[in-house]
Each structure stands twice: as structure tokens, then as C-alpha cells.
C-alpha positions in Angstrom: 0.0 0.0 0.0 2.5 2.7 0.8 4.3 2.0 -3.1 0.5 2.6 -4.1 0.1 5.8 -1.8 4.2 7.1 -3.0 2.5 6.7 -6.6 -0.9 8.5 -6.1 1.2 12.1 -5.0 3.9 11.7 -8.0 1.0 11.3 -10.1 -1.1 14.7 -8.2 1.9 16.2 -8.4 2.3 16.4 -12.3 -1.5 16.6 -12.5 -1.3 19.5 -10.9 1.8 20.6 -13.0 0.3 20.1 -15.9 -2.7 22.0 -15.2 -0.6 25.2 -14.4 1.6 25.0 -17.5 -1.0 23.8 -19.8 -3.3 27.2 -18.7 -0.6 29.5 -18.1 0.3 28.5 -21.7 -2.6 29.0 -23.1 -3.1 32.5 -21.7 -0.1 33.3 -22.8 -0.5 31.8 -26.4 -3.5 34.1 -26.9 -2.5 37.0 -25.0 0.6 37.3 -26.7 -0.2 36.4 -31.0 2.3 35.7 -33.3 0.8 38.2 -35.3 0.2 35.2 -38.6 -3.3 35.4 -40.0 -4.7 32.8 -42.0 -8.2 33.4 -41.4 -10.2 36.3 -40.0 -10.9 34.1 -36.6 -8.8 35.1 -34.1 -9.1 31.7 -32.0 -8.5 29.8 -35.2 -5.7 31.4 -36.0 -3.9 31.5 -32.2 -4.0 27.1 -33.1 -0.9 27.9 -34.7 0.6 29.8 -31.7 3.5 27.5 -30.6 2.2 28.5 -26.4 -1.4 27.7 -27.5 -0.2 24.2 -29.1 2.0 24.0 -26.2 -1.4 24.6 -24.0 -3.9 22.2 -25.5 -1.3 19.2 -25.5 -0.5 19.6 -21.6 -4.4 20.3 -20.8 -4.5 16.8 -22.8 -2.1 15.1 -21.0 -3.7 16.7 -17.6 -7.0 15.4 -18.3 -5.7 11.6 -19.3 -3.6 11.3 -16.0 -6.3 12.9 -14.0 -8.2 10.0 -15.4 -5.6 7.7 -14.3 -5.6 9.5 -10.6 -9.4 9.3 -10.0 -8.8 5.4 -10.8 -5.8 5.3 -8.0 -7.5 6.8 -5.5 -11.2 8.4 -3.7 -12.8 11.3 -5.8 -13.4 13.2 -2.5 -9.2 13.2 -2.1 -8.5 13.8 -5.9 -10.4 17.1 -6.5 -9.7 18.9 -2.9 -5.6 18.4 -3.1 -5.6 19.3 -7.0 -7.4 22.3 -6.1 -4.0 23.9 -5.0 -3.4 24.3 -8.9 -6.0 27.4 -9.1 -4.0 28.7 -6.5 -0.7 28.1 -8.2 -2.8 29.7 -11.8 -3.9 32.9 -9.8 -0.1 33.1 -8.6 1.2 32.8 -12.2 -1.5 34.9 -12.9 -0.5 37.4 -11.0 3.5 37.3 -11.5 4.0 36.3 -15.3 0.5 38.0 -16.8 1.0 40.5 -14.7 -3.1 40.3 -13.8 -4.9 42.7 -11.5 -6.0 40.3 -8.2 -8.3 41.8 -6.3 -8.4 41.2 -2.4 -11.7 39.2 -2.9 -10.1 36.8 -5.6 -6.6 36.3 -2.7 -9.0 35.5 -0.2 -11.3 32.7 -2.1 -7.5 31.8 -2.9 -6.8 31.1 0.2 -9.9 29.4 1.4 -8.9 26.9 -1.7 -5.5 26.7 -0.1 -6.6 26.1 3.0 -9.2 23.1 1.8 -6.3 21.6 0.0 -3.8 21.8 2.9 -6.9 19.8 5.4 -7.5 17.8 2.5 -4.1 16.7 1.7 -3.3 15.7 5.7 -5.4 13.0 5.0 -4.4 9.5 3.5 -5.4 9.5 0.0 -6.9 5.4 0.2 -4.5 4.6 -2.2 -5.8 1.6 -4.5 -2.8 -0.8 -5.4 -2.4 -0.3 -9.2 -0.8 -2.8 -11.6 2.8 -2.0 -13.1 
């Protein structure tokens, strides 16, 4: 069980990764166009954007191995400790995008934080998954 449990946080922890980088990517990609126009549809033509490629292909890998986590372990563990990635995207945010936070949006960032601090004291009831 504890090679099961060892596995379930490496694998939240690059969920979690790959939720950050895949948004903050993403934001990036279409704040920031290449300035190439092949059609007159903006959001068509960012798919060319090497950050908005970048984007799509992490928040595709994210969702696949949060797949794979729900099967390793509860629902009511997965969600509350994966949270901590909006908090990570409003810090990115914030830093890199240079985005406006206001006090409202630190504090529901902190109530997530705190919910995925309680949530990630607990044991995650690790399923034993096959190699």
C-alpha cells in the first residue's frame, strides 16, 4: 500500500503541473499572437501559436492522467488536493500575466488553499495499481 500511496502524489503532483503550465500557456498563447493570419478568426488562427499548441497538449495530457488519478485513488481526495493548482494559476497569474487580483479573488485563494492543505493531511486510500 505505501508503493500505491508514493504513486498517487507523484502522479497529483504532475497533475497539478500540468494543469498550471497547460493554462498559463494557453493564456499566454492568446495574449501574446504571433501576429500570422490565416483566417479572420482570431481563435483559429492563435492554433498555430506555438504557447497555444503547447497549451492544448498539456491540458490533454492533464486530463488523461487525472483519469488515471481518479482510478488510483477516492474522488473526494482527488479534487480537494488538486485544487492547490488554481491557486498556483492565480499566482502565475498574477506574477507572469501581470493580472490585477483583487483582495476578494486572494482571499477565495486562500480558502482553496486552506481546503487543500486539510485535505491533503489526510491519506489519499490509495488503490494498489498494476505495473
Amino acid at each position: 500500500m505505501k508503493n500505491a500511496r508514493g504513486r498517487v502524489y507523484l502522479l497529483t503532483a504532475f497533475v497539478v503541473a500540468a494543469n498550471v503550465i497547460g493554462n498559463f500557456a494557453l493564456s499566454w498563447g492568446m495574449k501574446n499572437p504571433t501576429g500570422i493570419k490565416l483566417t479572420q478568426i482570431p481563435p483559429i488562427d492563435a492554433l498555430i501559436s506555438p504557447w497555444v499548441l503547447l497549451g492544448i497538449v498539456l491540458l490533454a495530457v492533464w486530463t488523461l492522467s487525472r483519469i488515471t488519478l481518479l482510478s488510483w485513488a477516492d474522488l473526494s481526495f482527488v479534487l480537494p488536493v488538486t485544487s492547490i493548482g488554481y491557486v498556483l494559476n492565480a499566482l502565475i497569474g498574477f506574477v507572469f500575466l501581470h493580472e490585477d487580483i483583487s483582495w476578494q479573488r486572494w482571499l477565495g485563494t486562500a480558502f482553496i488553499l486552506s481546503g487543500t492543505i486539510l485535505t491533503g493531511a489526510t491519506p489519499p486510500k490509495a488503490t494498489e495499481v498494476d505495473s
